[in-house]
Residue, then its C-alpha position, 0 to 999 in steps of 0.5 A: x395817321x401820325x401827322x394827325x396824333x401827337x407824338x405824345x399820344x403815340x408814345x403812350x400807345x406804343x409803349x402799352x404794345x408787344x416789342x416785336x410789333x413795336x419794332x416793326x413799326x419802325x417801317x410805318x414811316x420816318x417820324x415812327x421809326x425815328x422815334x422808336x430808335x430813340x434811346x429814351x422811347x428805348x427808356x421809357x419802354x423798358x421804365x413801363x414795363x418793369x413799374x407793371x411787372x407785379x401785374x404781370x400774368x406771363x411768366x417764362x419756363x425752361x425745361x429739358x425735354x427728355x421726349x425730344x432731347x432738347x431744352x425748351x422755353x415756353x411762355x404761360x399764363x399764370x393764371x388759374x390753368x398756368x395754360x402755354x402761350x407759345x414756345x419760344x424759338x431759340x436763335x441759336x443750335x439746340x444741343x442737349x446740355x449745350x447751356x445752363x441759365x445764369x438768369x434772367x432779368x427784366x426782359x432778357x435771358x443770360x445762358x452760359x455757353x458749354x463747350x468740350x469737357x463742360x469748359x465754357x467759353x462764353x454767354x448768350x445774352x437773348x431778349x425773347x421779344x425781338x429772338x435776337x441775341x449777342x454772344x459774349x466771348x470770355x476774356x480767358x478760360x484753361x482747365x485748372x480755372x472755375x468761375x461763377x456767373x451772375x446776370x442783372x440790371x444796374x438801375x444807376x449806369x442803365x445798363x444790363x451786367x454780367x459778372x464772372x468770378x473766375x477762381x482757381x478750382x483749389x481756391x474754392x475750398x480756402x487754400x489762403x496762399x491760392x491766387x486771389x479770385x479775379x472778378x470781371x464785369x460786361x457791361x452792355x451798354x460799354x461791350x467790353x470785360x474789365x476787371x473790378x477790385x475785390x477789397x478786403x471781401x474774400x470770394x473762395x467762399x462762392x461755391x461753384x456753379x451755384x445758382x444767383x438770385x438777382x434782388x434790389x439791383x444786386x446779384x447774390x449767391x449762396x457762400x461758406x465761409x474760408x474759415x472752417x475746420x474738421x468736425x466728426x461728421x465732415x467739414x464745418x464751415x459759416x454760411x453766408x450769402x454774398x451780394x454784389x452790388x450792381x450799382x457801386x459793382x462792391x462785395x457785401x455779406x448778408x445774414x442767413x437766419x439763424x436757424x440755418x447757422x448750423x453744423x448740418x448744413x455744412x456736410x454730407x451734400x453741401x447744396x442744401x441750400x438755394x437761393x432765389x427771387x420770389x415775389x421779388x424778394x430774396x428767398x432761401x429753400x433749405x432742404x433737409x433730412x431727418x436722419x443723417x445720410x438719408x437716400x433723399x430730402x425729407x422736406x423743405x422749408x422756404x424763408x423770404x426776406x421781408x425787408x431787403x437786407x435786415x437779417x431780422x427779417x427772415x420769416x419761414x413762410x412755408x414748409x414742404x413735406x417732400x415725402x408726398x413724392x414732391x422735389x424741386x420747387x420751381x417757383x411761386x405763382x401769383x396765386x401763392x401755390x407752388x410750382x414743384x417737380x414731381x420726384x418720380x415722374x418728373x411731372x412739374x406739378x401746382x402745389x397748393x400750401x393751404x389744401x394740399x392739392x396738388x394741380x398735373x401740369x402735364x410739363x415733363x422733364x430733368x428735375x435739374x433743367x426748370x427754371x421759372x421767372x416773371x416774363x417781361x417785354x424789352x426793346x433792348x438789343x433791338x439795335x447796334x451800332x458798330x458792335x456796341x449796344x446803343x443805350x441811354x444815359x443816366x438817369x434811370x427813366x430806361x434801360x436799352x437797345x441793340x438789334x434785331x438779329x445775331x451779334x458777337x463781342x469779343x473779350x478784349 
């Protein structure tokens, strides 16, 4: 049939189908196969997919099950009913707090790896398409070391990243005579760790374990300044978000509004504050308290960054009264209602901002284990050639490949 439609045409159908299909049509014939490998089909592929992301109706859901005692990805229609799609098989050992997600990204999922007493030594980099994965081992772990992850895609280099900030766990809270934080990047395109120069940015005020938000080709997190002193009620420190551009692999700050520079947030439970991708857009979710050293969270409000990186841009665009039994929020749907986690039964729930309704999903489980992003086909790792994933080059018209079962890559 091939020799009787161009390439061209081909191409086009193709890259409108599911990855796994794609892949296995590599065994059509030799002229299919040849093409499919190709890193700019590879390229393309991945350049359609993200340019129709927004219109995307599939998204991915993370949830333990306390039922079963095991986590659970599951893919739904974010549609009117969020109806489930499939379950996603993991392609490696199931283990109750075996993983915790770093994020995901235009296709893939990065999980970070626990081992005994919670050391971990590695990331599992899995594209749910193809159910394969690589394993990437640590350069070095010990005890008295703590680090914090991120995951994203570098548009200039197209490749996918992950970066680990590795810190002594005294140097979190600004000892400044503690060693300097060492920042290291993987780059899969390369399948190898190096380190990269911090400057003159100071990194002890990431907090550990603390969630990323990947936007705009940069991973960010939610920091304190080193700066801080004692006030009455605890330890007053200048929040910031920290940004690590993927592109130039640089440190930058970024404003929060103005309304959270306050002393509140900076004691009692210092994770008051997350960020997060919504709408692709940067998103803080400042829980809060009306009275100090209240059993739970009063509310919540949800600010959205308009224009990437202008702090006047702030806007508080919704407010959550979490006294209606609500807790978590999980995501934002497309529809604009909120995916929530109910605080009592764990129940995840659609929560309507307008109406104040509130949709049963029937999706139980830890509050702490949701975790909702926008669902997205990839050919990456779909191949390998001795042990290195096989990528195109810059420009960006792409992203990657490696391979259609397990693989592991050593720290060097």
């Amino acid at each position: 049939m091939s020799d009787y439609v161009p390439e061209e045409v081909v191409a086009q159908i193709l890259l409108r189908l599911p990855a796994k299909s794609v892949s296995e049509f590599r065994c059509v014939c030799k002229s299919w196969c040849a093409l499919i490998n190709d890193p700019t089909f590879i390229s393309n592929y991945t350049h359609f997919a993200i340019k129709n992301i927004t219109s995307n109706s599939q998204v991915i859901l993370r949830h333990y099950d306390r039922v079963n005692s095991q986590e659970r990805f599951t893919l739904h229609h974010d549609g009117i009913s969020f109806s489930p799609i499939k379950e996603l098989d993991l392609p490696f050992e199931n283990k109750p707090d075996a993983f915790n997600v770093v994020g995901i990204c235009y296709g893939l999922v990065c999980l970070l790896d626990y081992h005994q007493k919670g050391l971990s030594k590695s990331v599992i980099v899995w594209n749910p398409s193809l159910e394969s994965c690589v394993r990437i081992m640590f350069k070095f772990t010990a005890a008295n070391f703590e680090s914090v992850h991120g995951f994203g895609f570098d548009p200039k280099s197209v490749d996918y990243k992950v970066v680990r900030i590795v810190v002594r766990d005294h140097f979190i809270i600004g000892v400044r005579d503690a060693p300097r934080p060492v920042v290291q990047v993987f780059a899969l395109k390369v399948g190898s760790w190096r380190n990269v120069t911090t400057g003159d940015t100071s990194l002890c005020r990431i907090t550990v374990k603390t969630p990323q938000a990947y936007v705009n080709g940069t991973l960010h997190w939610v920091g304190y300044d080193t700066e801080s002193h004692h006030v009455a009620q605890g330890i007053q420190r200048r929040l910031v978000l920290l940004a690590f551009d993927l592109r130039e692999e640089v440190f930058k700050e970024l404003n929060v509004p103005d309304e959270l520079k306050t002393d509140e947030l900076a004691y009692g439970r210092e994770q008051k504050l997350f960020i997060a991708a919504l709408d692709q857009k940067l998103a803080l979710m400042h829980y809060y308290t009306q009275w100090y050293n209240s059993p739970s969270y009063d509310g919540c409000c949800i600010w959205m960054m308009k224009e990437y990186g202008l702090g006047e841009s702030w806007t508080k665009q919704f407010k959550i009264d979490l006294r209606l039994g609500l807790g978590k929020m999980a995501g934002l749907r497309r529809n604009g209602e909120m995916l929530l986690v109910t605080r009592y039964n764990e129940e995840l729930v659609s929560f309507n901002t307008v109406n104040r309704k509130m949709q049963k999903l029937g999706i139980y489980g830890e509050t702490w284990s949701f975790f909702l992003d926008t669902y997205m086909e990839s050919l990456v790792l779909m191949q390998r050639i001795n042990g290195v994933l096989k990528m195109p080059t810059p420009p960006f018209n792409a992203t990657s490949s490696s391979k259609t079962h397990r693989g592991e890559t050593s720290g060097v």
